[in-house]
Gaussian input, Z-matrix of N, CA and C with variables (Angstrom, degrees):
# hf/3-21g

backbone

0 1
 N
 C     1     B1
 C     2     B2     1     A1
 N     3     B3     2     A2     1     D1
 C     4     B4     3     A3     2     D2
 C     5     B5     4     A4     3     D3
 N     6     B6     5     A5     4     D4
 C     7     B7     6     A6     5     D5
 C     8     B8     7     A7     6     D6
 N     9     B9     8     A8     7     D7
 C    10    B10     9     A9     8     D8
 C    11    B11    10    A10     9     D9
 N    12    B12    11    A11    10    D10
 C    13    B13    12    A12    11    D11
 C    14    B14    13    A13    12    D12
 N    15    B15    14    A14    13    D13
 C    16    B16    15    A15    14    D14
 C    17    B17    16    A16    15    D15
 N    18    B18    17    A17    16    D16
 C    19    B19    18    A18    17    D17
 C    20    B20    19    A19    18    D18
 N    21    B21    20    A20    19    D19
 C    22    B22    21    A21    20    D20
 C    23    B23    22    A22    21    D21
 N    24    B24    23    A23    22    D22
 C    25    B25    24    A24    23    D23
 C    26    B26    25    A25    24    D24
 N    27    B27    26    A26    25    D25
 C    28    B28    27    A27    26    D26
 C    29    B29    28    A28    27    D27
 N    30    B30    29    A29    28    D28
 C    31    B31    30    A30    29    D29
 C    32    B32    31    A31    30    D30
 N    33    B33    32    A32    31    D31
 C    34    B34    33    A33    32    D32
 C    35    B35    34    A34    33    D33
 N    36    B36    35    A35    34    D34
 C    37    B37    36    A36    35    D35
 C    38    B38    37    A37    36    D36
 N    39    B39    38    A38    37    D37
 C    40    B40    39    A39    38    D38
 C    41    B41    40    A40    39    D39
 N    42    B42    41    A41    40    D40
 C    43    B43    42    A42    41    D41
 C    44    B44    43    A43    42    D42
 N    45    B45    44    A44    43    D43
 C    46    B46    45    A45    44    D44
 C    47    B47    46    A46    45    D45
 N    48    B48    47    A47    46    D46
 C    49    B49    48    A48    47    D47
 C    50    B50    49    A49    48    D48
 N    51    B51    50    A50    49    D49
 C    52    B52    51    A51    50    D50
 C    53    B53    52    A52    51    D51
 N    54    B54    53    A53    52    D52
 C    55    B55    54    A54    53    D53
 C    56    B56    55    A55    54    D54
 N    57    B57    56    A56    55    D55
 C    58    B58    57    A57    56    D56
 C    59    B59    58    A58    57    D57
 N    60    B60    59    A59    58    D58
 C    61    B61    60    A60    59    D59
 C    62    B62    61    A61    60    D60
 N    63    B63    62    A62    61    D61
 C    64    B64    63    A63    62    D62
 C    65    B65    64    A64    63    D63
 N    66    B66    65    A65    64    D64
 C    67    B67    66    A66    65    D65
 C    68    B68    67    A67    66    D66
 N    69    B69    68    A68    67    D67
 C    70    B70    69    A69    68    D68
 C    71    B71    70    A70    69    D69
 N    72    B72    71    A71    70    D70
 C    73    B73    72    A72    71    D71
 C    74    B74    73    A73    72    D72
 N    75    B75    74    A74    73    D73
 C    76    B76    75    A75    74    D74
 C    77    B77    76    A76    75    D75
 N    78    B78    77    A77    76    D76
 C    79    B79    78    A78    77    D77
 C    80    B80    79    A79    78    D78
 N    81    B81    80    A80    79    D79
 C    82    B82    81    A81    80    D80
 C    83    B83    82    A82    81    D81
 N    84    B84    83    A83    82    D82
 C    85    B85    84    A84    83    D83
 C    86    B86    85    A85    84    D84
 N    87    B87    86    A86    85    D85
 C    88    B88    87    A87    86    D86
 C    89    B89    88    A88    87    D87
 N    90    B90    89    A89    88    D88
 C    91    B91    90    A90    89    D89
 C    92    B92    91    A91    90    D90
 N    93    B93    92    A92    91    D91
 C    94    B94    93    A93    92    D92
 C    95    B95    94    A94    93    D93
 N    96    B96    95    A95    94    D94
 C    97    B97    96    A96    95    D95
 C    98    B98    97    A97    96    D96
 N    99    B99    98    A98    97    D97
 C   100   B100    99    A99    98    D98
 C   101   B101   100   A100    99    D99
 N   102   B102   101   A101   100   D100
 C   103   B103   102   A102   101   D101
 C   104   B104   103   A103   102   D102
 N   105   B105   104   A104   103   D103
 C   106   B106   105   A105   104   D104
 C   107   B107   106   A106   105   D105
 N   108   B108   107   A107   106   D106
 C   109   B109   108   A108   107   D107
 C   110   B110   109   A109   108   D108
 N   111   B111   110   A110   109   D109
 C   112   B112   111   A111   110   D110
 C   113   B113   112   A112   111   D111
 N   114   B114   113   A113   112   D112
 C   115   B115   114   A114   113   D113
 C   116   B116   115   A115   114   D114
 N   117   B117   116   A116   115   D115
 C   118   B118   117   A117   116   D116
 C   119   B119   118   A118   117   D117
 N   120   B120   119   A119   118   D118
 C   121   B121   120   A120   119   D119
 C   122   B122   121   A121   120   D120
 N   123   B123   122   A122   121   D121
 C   124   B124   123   A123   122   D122
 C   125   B125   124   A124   123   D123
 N   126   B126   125   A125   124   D124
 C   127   B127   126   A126   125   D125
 C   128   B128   127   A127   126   D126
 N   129   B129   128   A128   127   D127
 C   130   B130   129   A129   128   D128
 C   131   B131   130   A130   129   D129
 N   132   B132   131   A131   130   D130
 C   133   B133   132   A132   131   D131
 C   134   B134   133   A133   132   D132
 N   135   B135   134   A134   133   D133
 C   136   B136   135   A135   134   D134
 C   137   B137   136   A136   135   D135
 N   138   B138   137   A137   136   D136
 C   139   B139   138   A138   137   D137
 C   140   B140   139   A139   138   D138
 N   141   B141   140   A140   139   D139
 C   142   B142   141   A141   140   D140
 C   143   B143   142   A142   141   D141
 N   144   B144   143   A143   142   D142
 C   145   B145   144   A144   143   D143
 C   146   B146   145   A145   144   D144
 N   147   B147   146   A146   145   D145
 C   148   B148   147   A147   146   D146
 C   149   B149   148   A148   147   D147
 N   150   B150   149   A149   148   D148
 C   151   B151   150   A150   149   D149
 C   152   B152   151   A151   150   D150
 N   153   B153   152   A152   151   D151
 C   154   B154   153   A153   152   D152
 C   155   B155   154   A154   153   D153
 N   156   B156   155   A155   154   D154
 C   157   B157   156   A156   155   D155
 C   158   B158   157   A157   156   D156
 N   159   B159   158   A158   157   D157
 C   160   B160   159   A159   158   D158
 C   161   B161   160   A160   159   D159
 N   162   B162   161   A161   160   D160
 C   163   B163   162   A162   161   D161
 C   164   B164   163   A163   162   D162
 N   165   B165   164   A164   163   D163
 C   166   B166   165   A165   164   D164
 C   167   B167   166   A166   165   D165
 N   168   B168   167   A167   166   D166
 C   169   B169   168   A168   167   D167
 C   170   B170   169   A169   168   D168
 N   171   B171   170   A170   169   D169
 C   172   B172   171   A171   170   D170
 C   173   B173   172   A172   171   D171
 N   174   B174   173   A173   172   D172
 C   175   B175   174   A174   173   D173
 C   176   B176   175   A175   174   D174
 N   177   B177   176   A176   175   D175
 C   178   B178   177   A177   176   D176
 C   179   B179   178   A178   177   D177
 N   180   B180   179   A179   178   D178
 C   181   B181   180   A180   179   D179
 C   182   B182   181   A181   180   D180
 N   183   B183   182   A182   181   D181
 C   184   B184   183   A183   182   D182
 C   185   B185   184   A184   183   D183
 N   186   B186   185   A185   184   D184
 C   187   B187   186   A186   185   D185
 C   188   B188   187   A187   186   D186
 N   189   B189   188   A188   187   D187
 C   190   B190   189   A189   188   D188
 C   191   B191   190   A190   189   D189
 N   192   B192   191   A191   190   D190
 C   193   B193   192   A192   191   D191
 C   194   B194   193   A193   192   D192
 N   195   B195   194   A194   193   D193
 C   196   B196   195   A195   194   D194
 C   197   B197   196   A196   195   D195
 N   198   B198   197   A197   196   D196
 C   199   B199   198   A198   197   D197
 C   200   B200   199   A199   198   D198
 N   201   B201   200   A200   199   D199
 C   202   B202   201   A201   200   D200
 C   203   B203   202   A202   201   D201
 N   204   B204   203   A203   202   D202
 C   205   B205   204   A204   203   D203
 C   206   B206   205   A205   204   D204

   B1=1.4403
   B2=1.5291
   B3=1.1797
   B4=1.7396
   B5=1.0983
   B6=1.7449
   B7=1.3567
   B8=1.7431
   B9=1.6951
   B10=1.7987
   B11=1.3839
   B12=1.5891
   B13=0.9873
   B14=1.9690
   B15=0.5216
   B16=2.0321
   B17=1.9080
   B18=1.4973
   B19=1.6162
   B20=0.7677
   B21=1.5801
   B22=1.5004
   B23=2.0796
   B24=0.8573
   B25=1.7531
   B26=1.4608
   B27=1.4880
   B28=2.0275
   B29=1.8203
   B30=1.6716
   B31=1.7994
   B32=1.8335
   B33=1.4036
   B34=1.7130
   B35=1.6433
   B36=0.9757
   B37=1.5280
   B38=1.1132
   B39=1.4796
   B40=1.6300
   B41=1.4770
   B42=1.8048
   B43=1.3097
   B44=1.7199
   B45=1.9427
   B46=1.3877
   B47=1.6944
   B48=1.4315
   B49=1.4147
   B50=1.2413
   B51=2.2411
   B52=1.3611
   B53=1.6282
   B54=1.2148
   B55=1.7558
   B56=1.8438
   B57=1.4318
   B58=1.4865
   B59=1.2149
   B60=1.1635
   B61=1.5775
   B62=1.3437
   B63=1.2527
   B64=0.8540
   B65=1.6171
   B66=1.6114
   B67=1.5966
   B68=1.5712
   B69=1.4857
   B70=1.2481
   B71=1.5184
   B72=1.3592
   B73=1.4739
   B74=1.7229
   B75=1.3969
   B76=1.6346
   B77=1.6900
   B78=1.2248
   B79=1.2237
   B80=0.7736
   B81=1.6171
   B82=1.3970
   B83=2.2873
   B84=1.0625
   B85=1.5276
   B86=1.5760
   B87=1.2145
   B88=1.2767
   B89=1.7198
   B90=1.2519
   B91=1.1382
   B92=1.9079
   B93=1.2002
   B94=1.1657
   B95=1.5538
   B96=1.3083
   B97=1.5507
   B98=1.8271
   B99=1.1363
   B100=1.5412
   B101=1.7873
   B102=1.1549
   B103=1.5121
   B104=1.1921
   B105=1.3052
   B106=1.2153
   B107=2.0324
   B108=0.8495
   B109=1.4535
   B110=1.1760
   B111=1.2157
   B112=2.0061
   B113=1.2397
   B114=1.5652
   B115=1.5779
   B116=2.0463
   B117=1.4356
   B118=2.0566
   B119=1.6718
   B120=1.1754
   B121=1.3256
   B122=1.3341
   B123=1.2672
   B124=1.3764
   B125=1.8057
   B126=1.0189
   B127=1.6453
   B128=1.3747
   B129=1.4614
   B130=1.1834
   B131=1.6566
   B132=1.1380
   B133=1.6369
   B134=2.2397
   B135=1.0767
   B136=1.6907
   B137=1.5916
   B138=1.2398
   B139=1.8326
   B140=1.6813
   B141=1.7309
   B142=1.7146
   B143=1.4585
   B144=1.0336
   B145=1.6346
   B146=1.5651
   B147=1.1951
   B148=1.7528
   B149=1.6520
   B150=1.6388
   B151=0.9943
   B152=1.3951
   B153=1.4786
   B154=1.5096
   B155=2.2204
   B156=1.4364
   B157=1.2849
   B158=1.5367
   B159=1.5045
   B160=1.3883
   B161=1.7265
   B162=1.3326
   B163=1.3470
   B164=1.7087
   B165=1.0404
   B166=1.7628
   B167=1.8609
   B168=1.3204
   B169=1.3438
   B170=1.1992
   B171=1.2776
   B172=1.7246
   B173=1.5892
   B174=1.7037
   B175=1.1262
   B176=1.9791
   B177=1.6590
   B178=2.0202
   B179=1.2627
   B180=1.1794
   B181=1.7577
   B182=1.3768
   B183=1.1426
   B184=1.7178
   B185=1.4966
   B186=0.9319
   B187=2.1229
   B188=1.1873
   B189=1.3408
   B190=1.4611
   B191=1.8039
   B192=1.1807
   B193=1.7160
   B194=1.3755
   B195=1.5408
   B196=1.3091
   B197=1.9553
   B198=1.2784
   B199=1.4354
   B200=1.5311
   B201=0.8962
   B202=1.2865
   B203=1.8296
   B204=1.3119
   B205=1.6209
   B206=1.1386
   A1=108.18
   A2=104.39
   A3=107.35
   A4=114.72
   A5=120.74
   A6=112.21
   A7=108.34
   A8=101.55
   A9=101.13
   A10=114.73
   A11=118.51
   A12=111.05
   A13=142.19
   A14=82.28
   A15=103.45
   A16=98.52
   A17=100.21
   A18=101.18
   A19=117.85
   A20=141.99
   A21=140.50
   A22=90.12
   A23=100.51
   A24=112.09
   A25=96.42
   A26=91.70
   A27=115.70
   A28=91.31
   A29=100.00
   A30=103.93
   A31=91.98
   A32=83.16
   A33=99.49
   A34=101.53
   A35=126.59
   A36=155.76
   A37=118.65
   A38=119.99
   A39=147.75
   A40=77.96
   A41=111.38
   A42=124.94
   A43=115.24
   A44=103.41
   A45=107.24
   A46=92.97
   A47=120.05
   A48=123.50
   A49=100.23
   A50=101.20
   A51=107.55
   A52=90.71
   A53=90.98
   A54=95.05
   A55=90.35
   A56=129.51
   A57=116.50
   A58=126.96
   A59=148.08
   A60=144.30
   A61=125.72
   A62=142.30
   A63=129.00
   A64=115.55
   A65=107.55
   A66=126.36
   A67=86.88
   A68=131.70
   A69=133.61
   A70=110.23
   A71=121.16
   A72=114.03
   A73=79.89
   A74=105.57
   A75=116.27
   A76=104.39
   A77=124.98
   A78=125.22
   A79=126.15
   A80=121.80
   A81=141.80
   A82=99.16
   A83=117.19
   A84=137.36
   A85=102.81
   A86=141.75
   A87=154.58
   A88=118.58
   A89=145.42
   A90=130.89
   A91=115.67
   A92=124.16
   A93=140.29
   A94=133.99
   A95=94.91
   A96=105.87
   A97=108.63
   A98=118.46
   A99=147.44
   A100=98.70
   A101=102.60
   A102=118.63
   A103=149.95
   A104=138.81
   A105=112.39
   A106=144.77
   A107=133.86
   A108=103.65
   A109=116.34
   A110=110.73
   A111=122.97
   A112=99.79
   A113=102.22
   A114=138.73
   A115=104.49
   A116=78.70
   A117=75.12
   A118=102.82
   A119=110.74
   A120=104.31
   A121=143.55
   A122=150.16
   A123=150.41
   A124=111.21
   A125=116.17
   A126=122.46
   A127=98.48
   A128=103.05
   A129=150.47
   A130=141.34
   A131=142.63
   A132=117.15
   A133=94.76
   A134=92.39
   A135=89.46
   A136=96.95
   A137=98.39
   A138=112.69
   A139=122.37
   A140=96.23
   A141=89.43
   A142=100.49
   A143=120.65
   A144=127.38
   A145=98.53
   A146=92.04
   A147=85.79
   A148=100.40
   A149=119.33
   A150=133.06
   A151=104.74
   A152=132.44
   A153=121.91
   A154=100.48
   A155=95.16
   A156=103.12
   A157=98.81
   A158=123.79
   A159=125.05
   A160=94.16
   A161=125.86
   A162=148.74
   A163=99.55
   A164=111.43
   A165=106.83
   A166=110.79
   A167=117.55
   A168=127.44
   A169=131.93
   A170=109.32
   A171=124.03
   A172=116.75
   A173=107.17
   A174=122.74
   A175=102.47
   A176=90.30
   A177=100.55
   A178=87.40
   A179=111.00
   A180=147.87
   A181=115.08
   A182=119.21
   A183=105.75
   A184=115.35
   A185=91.33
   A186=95.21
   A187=97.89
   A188=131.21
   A189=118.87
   A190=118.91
   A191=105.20
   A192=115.02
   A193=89.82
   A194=117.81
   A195=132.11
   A196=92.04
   A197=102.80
   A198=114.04
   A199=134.15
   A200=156.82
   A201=135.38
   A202=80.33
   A203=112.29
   A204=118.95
   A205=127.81
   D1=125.64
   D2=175.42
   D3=-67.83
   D4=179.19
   D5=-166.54
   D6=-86.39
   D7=-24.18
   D8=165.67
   D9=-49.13
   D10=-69.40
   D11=171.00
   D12=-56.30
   D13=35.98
   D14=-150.54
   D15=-119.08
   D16=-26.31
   D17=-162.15
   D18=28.98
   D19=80.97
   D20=-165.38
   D21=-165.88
   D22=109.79
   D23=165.18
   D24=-54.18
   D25=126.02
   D26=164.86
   D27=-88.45
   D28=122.70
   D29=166.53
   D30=-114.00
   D31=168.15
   D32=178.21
   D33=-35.84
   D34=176.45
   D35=-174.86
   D36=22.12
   D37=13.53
   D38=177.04
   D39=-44.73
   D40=148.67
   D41=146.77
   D42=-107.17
   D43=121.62
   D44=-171.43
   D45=-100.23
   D46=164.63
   D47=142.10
   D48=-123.52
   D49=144.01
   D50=-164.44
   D51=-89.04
   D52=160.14
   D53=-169.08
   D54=-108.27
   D55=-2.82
   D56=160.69
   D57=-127.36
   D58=151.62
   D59=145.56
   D60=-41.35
   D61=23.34
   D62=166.01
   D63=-122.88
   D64=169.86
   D65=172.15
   D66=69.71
   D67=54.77
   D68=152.65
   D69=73.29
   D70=28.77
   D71=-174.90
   D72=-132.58
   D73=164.65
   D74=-172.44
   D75=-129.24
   D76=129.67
   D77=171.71
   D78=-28.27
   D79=147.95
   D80=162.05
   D81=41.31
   D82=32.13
   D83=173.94
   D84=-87.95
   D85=115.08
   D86=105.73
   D87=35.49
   D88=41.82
   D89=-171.27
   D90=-101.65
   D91=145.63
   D92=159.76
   D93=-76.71
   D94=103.12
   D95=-173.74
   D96=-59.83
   D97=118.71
   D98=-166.05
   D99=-80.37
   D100=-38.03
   D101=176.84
   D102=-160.28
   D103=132.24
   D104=-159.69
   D105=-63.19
   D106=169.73
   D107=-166.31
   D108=-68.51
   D109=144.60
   D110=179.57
   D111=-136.00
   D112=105.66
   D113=163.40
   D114=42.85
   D115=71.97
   D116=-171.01
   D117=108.13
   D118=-75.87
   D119=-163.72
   D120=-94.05
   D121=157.95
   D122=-167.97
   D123=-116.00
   D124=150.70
   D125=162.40
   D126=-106.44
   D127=139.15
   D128=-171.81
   D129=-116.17
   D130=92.34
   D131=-169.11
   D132=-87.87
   D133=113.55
   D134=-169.73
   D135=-83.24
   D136=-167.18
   D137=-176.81
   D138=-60.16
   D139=-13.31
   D140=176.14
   D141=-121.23
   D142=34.81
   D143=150.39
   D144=74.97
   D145=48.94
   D146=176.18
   D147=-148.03
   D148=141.28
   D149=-157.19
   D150=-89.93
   D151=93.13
   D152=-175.52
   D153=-120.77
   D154=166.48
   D155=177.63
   D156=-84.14
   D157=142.20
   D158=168.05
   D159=-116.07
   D160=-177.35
   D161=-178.90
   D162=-91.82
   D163=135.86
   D164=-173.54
   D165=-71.01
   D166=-17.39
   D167=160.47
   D168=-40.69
   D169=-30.25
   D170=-175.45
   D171=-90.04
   D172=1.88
   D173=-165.63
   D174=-130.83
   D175=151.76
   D176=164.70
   D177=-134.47
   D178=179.08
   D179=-176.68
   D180=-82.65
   D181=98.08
   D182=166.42
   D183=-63.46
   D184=76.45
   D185=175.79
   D186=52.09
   D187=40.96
   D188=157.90
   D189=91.00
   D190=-16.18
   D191=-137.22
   D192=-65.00
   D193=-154.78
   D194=-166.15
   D195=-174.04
   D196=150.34
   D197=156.68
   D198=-118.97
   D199=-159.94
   D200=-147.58
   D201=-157.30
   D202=121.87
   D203=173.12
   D204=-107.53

């Protein structure tokens, strides 16, 4: 279940996995939410090291967790 479907607010240091290959992010890969969701979307540092907003759809929950920054 994605994180749209999930109804569950993405906060900063949320761990997502992207559920596609595309727009520079790689499947089922490990990423750190940069910020929390704003209206649809999430920040991201994707695969070419650059910090862009994705759509929260392209993402699930790694068990919820959080990391410590």
């Amino acid at each position: 279940m994605n994180c749209y479907d999930s109804e569950r607010c993405i906060k900063k240091l949320d761990l997502l996995i992207a559920e596609d290959t595309e727009f520079n992010l790689t499947r089922n890969r490990v990423y750190v939410a940069l910020d929390g969701d704003n209206h649809g979307l999430v920040l991201i540092k994707n695969d070419e090291n650059k910090e862009e907003l994705y759509s929260i759809e392209y993402f699930k929950f790694y068990n919820g967790e959080t990391i410590d920054w």
